[in-house]
Backbone as ProteinMPNN parsed JSONL, in Angstrom:
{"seq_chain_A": "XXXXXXXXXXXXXXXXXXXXXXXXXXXXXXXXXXXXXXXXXXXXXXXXXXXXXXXXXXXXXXXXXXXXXXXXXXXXXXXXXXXXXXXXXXXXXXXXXXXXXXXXXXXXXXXXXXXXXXXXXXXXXXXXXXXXXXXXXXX", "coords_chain_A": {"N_chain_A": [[34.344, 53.129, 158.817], [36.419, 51.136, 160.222], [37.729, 51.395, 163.937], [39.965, 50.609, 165.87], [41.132, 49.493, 169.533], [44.548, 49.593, 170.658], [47.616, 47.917, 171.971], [50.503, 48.41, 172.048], [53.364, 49.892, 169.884], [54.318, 52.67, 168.911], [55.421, 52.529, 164.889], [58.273, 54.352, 163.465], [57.772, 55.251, 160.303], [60.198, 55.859, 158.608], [62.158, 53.667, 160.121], [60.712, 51.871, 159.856], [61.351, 51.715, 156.762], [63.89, 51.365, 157.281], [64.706, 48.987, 158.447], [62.975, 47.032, 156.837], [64.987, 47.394, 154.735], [67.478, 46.751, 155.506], [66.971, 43.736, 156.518], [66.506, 42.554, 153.983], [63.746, 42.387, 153.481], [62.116, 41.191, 150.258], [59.47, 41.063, 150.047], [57.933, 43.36, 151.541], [56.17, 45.778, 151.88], [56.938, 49.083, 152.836], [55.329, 51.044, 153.103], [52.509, 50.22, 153.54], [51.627, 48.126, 156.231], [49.725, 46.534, 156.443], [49.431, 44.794, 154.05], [48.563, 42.122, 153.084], [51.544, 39.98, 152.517], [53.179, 41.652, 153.218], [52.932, 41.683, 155.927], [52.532, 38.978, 156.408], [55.746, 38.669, 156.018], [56.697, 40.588, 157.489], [55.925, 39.196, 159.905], [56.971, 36.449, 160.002], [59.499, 37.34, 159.781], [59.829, 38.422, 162.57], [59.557, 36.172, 163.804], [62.118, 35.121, 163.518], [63.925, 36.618, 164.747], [63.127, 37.451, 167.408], [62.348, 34.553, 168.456], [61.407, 33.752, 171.323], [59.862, 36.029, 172.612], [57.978, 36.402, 170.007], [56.239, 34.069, 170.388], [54.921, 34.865, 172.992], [53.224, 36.263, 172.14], [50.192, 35.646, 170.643], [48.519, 37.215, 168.987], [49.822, 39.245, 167.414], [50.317, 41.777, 165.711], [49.985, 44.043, 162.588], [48.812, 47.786, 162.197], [47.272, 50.475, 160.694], [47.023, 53.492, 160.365], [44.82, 55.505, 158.863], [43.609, 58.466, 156.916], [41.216, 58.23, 154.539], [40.386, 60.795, 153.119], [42.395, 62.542, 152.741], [44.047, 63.175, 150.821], [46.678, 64.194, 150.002], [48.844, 62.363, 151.546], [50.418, 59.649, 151.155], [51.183, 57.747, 153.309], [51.065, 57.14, 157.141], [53.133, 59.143, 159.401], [53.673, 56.615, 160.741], [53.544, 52.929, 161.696], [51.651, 51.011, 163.508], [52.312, 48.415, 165.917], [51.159, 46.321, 167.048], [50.278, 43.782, 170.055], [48.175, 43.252, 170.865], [44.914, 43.872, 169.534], [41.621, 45.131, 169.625], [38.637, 45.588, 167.801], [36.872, 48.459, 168.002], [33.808, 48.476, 169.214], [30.239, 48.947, 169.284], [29.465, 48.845, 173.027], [31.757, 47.592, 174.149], [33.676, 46.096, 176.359], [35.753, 47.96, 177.913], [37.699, 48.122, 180.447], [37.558, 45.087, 180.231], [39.285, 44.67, 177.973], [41.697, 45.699, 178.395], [42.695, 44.559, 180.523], [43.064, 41.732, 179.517], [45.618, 42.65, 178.301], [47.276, 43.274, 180.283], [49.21, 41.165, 181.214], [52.481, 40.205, 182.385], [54.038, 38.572, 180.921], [53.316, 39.089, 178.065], [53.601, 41.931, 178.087], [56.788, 42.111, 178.565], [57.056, 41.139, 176.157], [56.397, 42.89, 174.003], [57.494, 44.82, 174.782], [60.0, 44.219, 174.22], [59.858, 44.032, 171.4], [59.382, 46.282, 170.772], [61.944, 47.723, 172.043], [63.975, 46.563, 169.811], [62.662, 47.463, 167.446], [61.995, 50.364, 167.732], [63.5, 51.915, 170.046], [62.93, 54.547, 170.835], [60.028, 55.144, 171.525], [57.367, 54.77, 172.742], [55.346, 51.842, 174.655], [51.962, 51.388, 174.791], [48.661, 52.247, 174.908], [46.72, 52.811, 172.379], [44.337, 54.686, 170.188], [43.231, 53.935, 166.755], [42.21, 55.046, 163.817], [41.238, 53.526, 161.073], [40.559, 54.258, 157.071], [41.023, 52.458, 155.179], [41.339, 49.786, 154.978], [41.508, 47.65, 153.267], [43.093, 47.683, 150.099], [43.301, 48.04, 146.591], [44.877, 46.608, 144.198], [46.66, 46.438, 141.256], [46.671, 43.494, 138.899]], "CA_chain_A": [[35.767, 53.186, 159.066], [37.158, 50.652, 161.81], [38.717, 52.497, 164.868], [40.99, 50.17, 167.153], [42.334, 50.012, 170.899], [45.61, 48.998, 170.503], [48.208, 47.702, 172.691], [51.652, 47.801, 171.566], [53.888, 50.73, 170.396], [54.121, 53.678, 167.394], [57.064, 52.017, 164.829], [58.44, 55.493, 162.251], [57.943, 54.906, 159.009], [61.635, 55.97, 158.31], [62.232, 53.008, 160.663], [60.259, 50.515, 159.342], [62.208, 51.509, 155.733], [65.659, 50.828, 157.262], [64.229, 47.427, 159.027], [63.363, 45.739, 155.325], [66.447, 47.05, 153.919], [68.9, 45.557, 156.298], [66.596, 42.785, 156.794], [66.584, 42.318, 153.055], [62.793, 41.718, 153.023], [61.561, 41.665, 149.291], [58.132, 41.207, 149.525], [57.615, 43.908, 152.067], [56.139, 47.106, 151.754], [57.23, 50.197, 154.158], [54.393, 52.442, 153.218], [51.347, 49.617, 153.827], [52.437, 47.285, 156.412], [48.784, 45.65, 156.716], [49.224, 44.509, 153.176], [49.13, 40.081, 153.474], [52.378, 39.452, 151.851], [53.648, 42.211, 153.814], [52.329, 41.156, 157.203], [53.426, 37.712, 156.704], [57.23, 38.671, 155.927], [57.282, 40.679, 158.919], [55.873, 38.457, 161.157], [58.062, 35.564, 159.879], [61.461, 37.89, 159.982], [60.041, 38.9, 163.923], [59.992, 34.981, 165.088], [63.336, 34.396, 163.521], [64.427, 37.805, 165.55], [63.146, 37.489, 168.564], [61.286, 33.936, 168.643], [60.238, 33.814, 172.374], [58.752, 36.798, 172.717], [57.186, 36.604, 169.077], [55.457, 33.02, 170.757], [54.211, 34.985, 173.753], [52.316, 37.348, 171.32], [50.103, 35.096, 169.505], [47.832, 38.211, 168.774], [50.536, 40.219, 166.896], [49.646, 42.607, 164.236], [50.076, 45.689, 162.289], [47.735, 48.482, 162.393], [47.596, 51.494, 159.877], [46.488, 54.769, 160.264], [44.377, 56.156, 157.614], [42.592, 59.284, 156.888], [40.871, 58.544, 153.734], [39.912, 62.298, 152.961], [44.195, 63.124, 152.93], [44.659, 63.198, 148.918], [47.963, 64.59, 149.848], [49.311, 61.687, 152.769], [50.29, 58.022, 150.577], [50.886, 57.136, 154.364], [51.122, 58.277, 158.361], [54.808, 58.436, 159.677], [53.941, 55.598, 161.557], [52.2, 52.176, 161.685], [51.39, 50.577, 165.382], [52.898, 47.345, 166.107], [50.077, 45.878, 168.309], [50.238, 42.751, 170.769], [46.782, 43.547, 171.351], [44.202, 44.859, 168.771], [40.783, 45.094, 169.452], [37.894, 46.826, 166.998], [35.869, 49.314, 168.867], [31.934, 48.156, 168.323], [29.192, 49.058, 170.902], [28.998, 48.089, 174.181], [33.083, 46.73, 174.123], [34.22, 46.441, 177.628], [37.516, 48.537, 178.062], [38.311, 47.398, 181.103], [38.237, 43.619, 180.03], [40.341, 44.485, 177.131], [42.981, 46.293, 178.976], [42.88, 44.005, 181.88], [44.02, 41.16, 178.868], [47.456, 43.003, 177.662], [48.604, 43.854, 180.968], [49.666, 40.109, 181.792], [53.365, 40.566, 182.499], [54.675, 37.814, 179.831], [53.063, 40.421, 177.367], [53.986, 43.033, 178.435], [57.545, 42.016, 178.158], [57.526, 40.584, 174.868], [56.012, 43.564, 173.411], [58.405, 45.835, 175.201], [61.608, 43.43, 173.646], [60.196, 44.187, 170.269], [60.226, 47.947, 170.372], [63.702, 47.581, 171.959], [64.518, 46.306, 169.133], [62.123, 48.014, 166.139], [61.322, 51.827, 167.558], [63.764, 52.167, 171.542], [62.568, 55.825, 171.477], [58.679, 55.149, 171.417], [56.442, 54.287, 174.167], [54.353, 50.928, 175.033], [50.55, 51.798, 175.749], [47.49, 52.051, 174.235], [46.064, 54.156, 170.815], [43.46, 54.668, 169.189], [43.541, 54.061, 165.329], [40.871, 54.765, 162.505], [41.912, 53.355, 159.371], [39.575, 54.087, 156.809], [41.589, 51.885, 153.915], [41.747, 48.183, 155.218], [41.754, 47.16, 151.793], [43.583, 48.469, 148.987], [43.539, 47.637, 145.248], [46.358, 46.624, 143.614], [46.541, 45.801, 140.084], [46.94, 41.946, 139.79]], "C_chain_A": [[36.083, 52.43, 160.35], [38.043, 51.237, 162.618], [38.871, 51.074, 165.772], [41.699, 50.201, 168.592], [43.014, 49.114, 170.659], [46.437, 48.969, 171.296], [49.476, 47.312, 172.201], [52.547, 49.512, 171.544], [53.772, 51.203, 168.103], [55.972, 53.291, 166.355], [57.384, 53.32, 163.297], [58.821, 54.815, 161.032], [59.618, 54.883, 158.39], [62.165, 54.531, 158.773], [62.118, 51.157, 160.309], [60.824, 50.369, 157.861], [63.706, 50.776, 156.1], [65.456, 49.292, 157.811], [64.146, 46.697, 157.836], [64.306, 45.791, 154.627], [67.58, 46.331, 154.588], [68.496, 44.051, 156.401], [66.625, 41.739, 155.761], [65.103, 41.36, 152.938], [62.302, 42.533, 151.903], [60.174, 41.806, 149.612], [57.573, 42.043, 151.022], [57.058, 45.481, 151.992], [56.052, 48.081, 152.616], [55.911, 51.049, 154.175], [52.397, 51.53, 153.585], [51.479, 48.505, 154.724], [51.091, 45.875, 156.706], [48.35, 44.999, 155.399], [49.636, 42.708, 153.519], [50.206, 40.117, 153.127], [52.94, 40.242, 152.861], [53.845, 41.946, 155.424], [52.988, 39.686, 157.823], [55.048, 37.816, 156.721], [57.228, 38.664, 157.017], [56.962, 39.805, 159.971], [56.795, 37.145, 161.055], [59.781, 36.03, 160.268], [61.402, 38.638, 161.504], [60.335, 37.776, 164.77], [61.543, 34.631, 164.499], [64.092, 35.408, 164.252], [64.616, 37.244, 166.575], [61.83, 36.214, 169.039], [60.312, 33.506, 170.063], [59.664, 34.526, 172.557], [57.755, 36.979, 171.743], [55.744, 35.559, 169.968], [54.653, 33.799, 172.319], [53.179, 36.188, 173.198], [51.522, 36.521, 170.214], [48.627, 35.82, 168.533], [48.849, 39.42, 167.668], [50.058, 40.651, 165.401], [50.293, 43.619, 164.134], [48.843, 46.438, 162.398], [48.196, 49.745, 161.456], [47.059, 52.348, 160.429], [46.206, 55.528, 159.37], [43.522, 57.14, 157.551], [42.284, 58.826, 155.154], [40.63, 59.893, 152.361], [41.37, 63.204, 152.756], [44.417, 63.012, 151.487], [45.68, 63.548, 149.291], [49.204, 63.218, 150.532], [49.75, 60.453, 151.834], [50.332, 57.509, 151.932], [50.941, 58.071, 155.553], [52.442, 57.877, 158.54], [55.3, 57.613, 160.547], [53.051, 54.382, 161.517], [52.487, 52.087, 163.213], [51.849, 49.131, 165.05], [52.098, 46.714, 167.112], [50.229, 44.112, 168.791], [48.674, 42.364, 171.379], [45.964, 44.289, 170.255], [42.743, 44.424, 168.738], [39.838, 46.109, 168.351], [36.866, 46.896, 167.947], [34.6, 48.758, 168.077], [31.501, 48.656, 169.95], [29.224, 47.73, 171.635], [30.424, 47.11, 174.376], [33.666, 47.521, 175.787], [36.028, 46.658, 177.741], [38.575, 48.016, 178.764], [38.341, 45.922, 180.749], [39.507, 43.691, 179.111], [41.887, 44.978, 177.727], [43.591, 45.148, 180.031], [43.942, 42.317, 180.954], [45.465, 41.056, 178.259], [48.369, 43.212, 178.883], [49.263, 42.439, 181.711], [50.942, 40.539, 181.528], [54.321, 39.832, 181.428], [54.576, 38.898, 178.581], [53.557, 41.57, 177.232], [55.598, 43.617, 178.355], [57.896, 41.678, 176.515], [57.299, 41.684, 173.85], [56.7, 44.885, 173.661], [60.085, 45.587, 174.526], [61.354, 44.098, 172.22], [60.415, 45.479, 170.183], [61.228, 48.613, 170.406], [64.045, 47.611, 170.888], [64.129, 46.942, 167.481], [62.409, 49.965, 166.592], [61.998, 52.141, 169.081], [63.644, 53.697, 171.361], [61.155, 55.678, 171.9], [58.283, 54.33, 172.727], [55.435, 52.918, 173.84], [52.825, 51.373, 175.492], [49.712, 51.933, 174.787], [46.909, 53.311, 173.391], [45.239, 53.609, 170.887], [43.649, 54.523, 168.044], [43.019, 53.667, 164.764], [41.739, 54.651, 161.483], [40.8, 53.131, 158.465], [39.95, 53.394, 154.968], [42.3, 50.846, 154.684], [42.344, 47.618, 154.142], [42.449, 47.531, 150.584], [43.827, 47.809, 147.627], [44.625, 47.875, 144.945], [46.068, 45.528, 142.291], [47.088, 44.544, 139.627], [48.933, 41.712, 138.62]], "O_chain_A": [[36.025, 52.999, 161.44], [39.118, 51.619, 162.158], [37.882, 50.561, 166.296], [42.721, 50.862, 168.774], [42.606, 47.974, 170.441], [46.47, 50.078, 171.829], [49.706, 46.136, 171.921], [52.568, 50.26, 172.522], [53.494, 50.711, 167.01], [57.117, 53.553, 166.724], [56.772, 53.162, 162.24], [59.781, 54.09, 160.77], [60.086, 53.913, 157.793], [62.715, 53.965, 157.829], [62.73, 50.091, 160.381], [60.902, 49.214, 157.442], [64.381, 49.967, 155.463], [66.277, 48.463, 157.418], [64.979, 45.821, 157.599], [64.724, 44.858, 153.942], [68.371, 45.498, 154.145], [69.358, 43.173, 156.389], [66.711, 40.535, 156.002], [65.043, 40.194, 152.549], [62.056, 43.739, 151.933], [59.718, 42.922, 149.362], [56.771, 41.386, 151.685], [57.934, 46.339, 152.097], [55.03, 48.066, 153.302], [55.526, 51.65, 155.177], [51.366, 52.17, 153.795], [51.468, 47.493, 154.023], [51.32, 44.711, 157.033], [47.184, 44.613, 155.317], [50.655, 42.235, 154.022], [50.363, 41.016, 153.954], [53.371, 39.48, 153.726], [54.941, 42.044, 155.976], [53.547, 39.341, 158.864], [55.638, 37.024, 157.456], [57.485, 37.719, 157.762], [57.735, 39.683, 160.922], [57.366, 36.806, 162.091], [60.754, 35.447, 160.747], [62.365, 39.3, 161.892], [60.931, 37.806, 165.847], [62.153, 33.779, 165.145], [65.226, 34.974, 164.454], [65.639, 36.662, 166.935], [60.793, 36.482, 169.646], [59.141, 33.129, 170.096], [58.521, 34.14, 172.801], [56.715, 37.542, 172.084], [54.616, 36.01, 170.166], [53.704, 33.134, 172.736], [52.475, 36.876, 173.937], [51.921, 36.55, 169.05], [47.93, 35.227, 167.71], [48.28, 40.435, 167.267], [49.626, 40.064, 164.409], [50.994, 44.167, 164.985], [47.815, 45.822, 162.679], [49.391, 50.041, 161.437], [46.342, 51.885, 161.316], [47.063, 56.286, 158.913], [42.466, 56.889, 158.132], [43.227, 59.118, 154.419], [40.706, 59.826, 151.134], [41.35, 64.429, 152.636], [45.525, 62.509, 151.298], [46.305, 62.856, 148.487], [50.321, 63.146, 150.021], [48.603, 60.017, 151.742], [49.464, 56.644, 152.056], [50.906, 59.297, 155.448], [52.961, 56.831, 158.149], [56.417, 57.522, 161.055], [51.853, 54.589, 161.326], [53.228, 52.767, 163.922], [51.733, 48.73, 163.892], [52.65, 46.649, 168.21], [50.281, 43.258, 167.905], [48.267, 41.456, 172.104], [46.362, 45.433, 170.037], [42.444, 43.492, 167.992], [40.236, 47.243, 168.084], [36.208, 46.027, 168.519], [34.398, 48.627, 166.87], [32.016, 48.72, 171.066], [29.131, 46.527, 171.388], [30.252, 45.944, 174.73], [33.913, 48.659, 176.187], [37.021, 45.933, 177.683], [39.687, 47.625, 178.409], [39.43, 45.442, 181.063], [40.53, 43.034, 179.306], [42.98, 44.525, 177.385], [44.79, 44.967, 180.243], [44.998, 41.856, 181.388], [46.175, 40.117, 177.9], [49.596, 43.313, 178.868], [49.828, 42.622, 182.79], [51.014, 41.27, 180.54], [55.332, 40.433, 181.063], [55.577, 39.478, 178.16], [53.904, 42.089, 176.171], [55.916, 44.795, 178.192], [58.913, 42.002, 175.903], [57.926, 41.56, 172.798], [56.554, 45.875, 172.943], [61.003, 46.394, 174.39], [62.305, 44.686, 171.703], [61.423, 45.935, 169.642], [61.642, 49.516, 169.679], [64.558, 48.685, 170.573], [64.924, 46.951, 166.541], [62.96, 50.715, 165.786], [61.138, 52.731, 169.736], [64.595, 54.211, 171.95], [61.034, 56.27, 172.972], [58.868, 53.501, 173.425], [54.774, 52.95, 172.803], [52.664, 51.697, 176.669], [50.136, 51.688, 173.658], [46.731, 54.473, 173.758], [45.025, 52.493, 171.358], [44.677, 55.172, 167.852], [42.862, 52.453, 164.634], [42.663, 55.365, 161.096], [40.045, 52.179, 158.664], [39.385, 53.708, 153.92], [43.487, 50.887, 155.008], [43.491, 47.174, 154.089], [41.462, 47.736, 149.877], [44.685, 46.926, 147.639], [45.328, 48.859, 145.175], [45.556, 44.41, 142.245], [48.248, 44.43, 140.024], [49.653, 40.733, 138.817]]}, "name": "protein", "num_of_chains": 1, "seq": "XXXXXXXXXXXXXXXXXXXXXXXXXXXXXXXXXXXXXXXXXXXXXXXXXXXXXXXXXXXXXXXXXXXXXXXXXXXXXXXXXXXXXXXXXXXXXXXXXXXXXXXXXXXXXXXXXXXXXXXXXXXXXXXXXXXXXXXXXXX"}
């Protein structure tokens, strides 16, 4: 199961539904947002948003949160919006990785988008095991 330090902010699923409906993205899905097709919308409908700060994030991602073992959960009531996403492996220096997100260009640009996706939620760093990177989907 890949576990993540992430640098960015928690965006509510509720949230991320009303974002593709106003946004009127079809090929987006609210409940998987690390699905490709999905991934690419949003990151295309974040540089036509907010394209300088998208360009000072050229690390931007989604991040899921998955318990595998949840038969009841289809998702969590939140993905992560990361400007920063490393995968935890042995021997990963913390401090280097931290010491990379807190450049102040960053730090803004990743603070503009939550303005603008999630202004209750906090900037700073998770953890997050997702143990469903992949997901089948019938072609």
């Amino acid at each position: 199961m890949p576990t993540y330090l992430v640098h960015g902010f928690r965006w509510p699923r509720a949230l991320i539904r009303i974002h593709i409906i106003l946004q009127n993205l079809d090929d987006a899905a609210a409940e998987w947002l690390v699905a490709p097709d999905t991934t690419r919308t949003l990151l295309h409908n974040f540089q036509e948003l907010l394209p300088n700060h998208v360009k000072s994030l050229p690390s931007l991602r989604f991040v899921e949160q998955y318990d595998a073992d949840d038969d009841n959960a289809v998702s969590q009531p939140f993905a992560y919006v990361a400007g920063l996403c490393e995968e935890l492996r042995l021997g990963i220096s913390l401090e280097e990785t931290v010491a990379m997100q807190l450049e102040p260009e960053r730090l803004n640009a990743i603070s503009a988008l939550r303005d603008r996706l999630a202004p209750d939620e906090k900037v700073g760093w998770f953890v997050v095991v997702c143990g469903d990177e992949e997901r089948w989907a019938p072609p």
